[in-house]
C-alpha positions as CSV (number, residue, x, y, z in Angstrom):
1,X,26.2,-206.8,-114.2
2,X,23.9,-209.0,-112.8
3,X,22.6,-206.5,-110.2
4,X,21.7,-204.1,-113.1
5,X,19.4,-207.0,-114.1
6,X,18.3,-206.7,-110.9
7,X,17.4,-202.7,-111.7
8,X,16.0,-203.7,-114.2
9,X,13.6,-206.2,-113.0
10,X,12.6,-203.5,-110.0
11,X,12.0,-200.7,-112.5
12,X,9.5,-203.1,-114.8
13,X,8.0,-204.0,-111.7
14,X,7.2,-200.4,-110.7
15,X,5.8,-200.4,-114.3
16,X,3.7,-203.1,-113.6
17,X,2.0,-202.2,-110.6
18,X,1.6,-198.8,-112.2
19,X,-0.2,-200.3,-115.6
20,X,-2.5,-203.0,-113.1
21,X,-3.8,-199.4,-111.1
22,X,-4.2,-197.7,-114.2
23,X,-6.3,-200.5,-116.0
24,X,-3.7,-201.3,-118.2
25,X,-4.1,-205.2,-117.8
26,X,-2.2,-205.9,-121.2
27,X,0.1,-203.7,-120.6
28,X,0.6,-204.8,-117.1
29,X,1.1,-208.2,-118.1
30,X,3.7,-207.4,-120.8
31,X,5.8,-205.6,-118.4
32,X,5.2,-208.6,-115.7
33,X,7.2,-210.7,-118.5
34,X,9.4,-208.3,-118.6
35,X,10.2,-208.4,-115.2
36,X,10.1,-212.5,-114.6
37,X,12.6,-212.4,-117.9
38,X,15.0,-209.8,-116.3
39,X,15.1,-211.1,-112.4
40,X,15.4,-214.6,-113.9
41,X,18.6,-213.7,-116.2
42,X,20.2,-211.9,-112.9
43,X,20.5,-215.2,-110.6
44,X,22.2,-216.9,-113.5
45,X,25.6,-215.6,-112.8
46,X,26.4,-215.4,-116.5
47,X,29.7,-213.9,-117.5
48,X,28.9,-209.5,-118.3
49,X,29.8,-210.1,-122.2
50,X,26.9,-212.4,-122.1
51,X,24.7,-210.2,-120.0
52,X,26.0,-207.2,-122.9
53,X,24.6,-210.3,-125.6
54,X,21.4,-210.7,-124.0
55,X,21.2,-206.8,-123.6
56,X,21.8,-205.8,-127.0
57,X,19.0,-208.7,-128.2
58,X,16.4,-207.7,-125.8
59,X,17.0,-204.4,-127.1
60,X,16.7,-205.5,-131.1
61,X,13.4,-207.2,-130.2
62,X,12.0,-204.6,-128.2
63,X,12.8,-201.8,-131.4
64,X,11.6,-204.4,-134.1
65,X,8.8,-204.6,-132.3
66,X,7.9,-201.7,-131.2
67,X,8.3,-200.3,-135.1
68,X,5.7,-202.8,-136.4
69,X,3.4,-202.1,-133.6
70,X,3.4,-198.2,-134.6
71,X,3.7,-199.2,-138.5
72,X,0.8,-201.7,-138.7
73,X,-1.7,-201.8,-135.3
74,X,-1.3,-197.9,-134.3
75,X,-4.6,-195.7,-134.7
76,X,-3.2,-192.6,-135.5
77,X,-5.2,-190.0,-133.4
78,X,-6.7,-193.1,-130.9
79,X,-6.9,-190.7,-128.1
80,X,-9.6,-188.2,-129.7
């Protein structure tokens, strides 16, 4: 389980490098969290419930707030 971390970690990193080149510096940096938060969690050696645990919270953070980003900051129709 601790290698999927490790996936995980390399795929937010792509994302990372791909925000930076696109001028996304917040976005970037977000994802740079991401990534520090995911490679540091794989070199604990934690036990896979407890990787399933930290999973499932990263998870309920991400959709809480992701729903009151789009609920209360989002500009409906930002791009026109």
């Amino acid at each position: 389980m601790d290698r999927m971390f490790r996936v995980l970690a390399f795929w937010t990193g792509i994302f990372t490098i791909m925000f930076y080149v696109g001028d996304m510096q917040k976005t970037a940096l977000i994802f740079l969290v991401q990534t520090a938060f995911f490679l540091t969690l794989s070199y604990l050696k934690l036990s896979e419930r407890m990787y399933m645990y930290l999973f499932g919270a990263y998870l309920t953070v991400f959709l809480v707030g992701f729903t009151w980003y789009t609920e209360f900051i989002l500009v409906p129709g930002f791009g026109h």
